[in-house]
Phi, psi and omega in degrees: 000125158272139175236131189268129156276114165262138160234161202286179161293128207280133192279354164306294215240008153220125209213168169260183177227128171252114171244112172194121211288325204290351184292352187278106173342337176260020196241119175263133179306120185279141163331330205246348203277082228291126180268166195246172195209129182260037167318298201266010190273149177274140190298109166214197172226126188248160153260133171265193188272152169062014173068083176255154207228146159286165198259158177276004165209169211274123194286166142315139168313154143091024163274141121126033156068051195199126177262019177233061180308155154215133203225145195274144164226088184192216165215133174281149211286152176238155157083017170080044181237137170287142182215161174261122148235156173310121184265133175253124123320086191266189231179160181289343190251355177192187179280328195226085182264352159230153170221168131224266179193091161266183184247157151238165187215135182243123209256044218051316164272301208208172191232175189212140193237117158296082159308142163226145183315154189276137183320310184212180188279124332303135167183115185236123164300152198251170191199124164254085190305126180313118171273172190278127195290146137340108185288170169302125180100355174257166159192168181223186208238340167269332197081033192221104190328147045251121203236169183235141188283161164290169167214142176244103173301123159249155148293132170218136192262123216283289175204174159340285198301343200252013157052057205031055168276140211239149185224139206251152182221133172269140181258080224263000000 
């Protein structure tokens, strides 16, 4: 007797790709501006753009082109284990005025989310985009924006007369 085992496809590497800037937390919903909604996304598992994860804390209203962000409220899987978490809406009366349940799958590099559609209208998955590593000559205390140019201190001992007296001079 044989039994054929199908397993689904691995959702690392077979996946949708979502690019879409506005979905970003730092992207705010414009006055002129039509708000968007994931009412309508088909049940899958995406990749976001720039391997970007939705965020783990609540976003401000009127963010990811939206007055319903939605953000995971849990932490996300590490070491290529899939998890179930808790989803947020937020709101005018809170961080979390619906929540439900997706999967994430953590694919090494990135992570992949089973979206499902939102009970309603307003409500967009959110994207907390991986800042940018710190160019040469800046630096931050993460290596990561918000970066600040370097600076170099020296001591330069001025002359003889002022008897070593010392000054400190900055370098941009």
């Amino acid at each position: 007797m044989f039994f054929l085992v199908i397993h689904g496809q691995d959702p690392c590497s077979s996946h949708q790709q979502i690019n879409d800037a506005t979905r970003s937390v730092n992207y705010t919903l414009g006055s002129q501006e039509s708000e968007q909604c994931d009412r309508l996304i088909i049940e899958n598992w995406y990749r976001f753009q720039n391997d970007s994860n939705i965020p783990i804390e609540c976003p401000p209203l009127l963010r990811c082109s939206s007055t319903g962000p939605i953000w995971i409220n849990g932490r996300l899987p590490v070491a290529n284990n899939e998890v179930t978490l808790t989803v947020c809406q937020a709101g005018f009366v809170g961080c979390c005025e619906f929540n439900w349940q997706i999967r994430v799958r953590h694919c090494g590099s990135f992570n992949v989310f089973r979206l499902i559609p939102t009970p309603a209208c307003p409500g967009r998955y959110c994207i907390a985009e991986t800042p940018a590593a710190c160019q040469t000559g800046w630096w931050s205390e993460t290596g990561f924006e918000p970066c600040k140019r370097q600076t170099h201190h020296i001591l330069v001992e001025e002359s003889l007369e002022e008897a070593y007296a010392m000054k400190e001079v900055t370098f941009s």
